[in-house]
Structures are given as structure tokens and as C-alpha cells.
Phi, psi and omega in degrees: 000128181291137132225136210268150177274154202267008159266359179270008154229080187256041168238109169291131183221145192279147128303105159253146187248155160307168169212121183255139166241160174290146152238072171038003179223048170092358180287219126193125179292181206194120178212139204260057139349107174256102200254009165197139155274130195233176173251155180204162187240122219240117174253151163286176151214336179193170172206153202234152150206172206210173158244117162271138135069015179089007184227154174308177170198153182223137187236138169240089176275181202196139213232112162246118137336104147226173192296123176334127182245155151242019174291322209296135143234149174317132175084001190260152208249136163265120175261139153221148198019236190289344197293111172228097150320102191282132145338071205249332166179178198204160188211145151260107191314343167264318209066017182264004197048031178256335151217169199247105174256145184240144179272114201238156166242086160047335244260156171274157175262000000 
């Protein structure tokens, strides 16, 4: 069983969940809400790179550490400062319920 020094989670991070709103014409826009701050700990783990549109493009996913949650849903964002990490999916690496890692992607804002 890993156990982490309680200084590998030193990155403050916002939870943000969607939120949809209408936009009057039968739609909805989708804007990220923050309803908790957690410490975590955010590793690269791989980067990909492709062409969109005539230009190079890079995807940097990344494995965040945090203390077991059971809030986490599918589509919700993690933030620091400008840094904002879409959610992709979460495993507890142990079964011991003491953390959660989540596979997260990059994205720009």
C-alpha cells in the first residue's frame, strides 16, 4: 500500500461542477461553478499531439491525487489559478478509501 507524505498535497484546487443554463432558445450554455476547495497533488502523466484546422494541437493528461471524495461526477472541473482540468474518470487506488485519483485533461479556458 502507497502512502503519501501529507506534503505531496500541496496544490490548492477549486471543484468546479457544470451548471447548464437556458439560453432562451431551447438550448443551454454550460458554465463551471465552484462549490469546494480541496489540496491535491497533480502529476503529467502523458501528452499526445495531433493536427486540427492546418495547426499542431497537444492533449496533457495528468493524475490528481486527493483525500477520498464521494462529490466527484462525471463532467466536473478541477481549477488552480488559470490551470483548468476536465475530469475523465476516478479510481481509488488502494480500496482502502483513503484516495481518489482522478484522470483528468488539460483544457484551455
Amino acid at each position: 500500500m502507497l502512502t503519501l507524505d501529507p506534503g505531496a498535497f500541496s496544490a490548492r484546487l477549486d471543484l468546479m461542477t457544470p451548471e447548464a443554463t437556458s439560453d432562451g432558445q431551447g438550448g443551454a450554455t454550460i458554465t463551471y461553478v465552484a462549490f469546494a476547495k480541496a489540496w491535491a497533488r497533480i502529476e503529467p502523466v502523458s501528452i499526445a499531439f495531433s493536427e486540427e484546422a492546418n495547426g499542431e494541437t497537444f492533449r496533457v493528461t495528468h493524475e490528481i491525487w486527493l483525500r477520498a471524495r464521494a462529490d466527484l461526477v462525471p463532467g466536473m472541473r478541477f481549477q488552480r489559478g488559470s490551470r483548468v482540468f476536465r475530469l475523465a474518470g476516478w479510481r481509488d487506488p488502494h480500496e482502502t478509501g483513503r484516495y481518489t485519483v482522478c484522470r483528468c485533461e488539460e483544457v484551455a479556458t
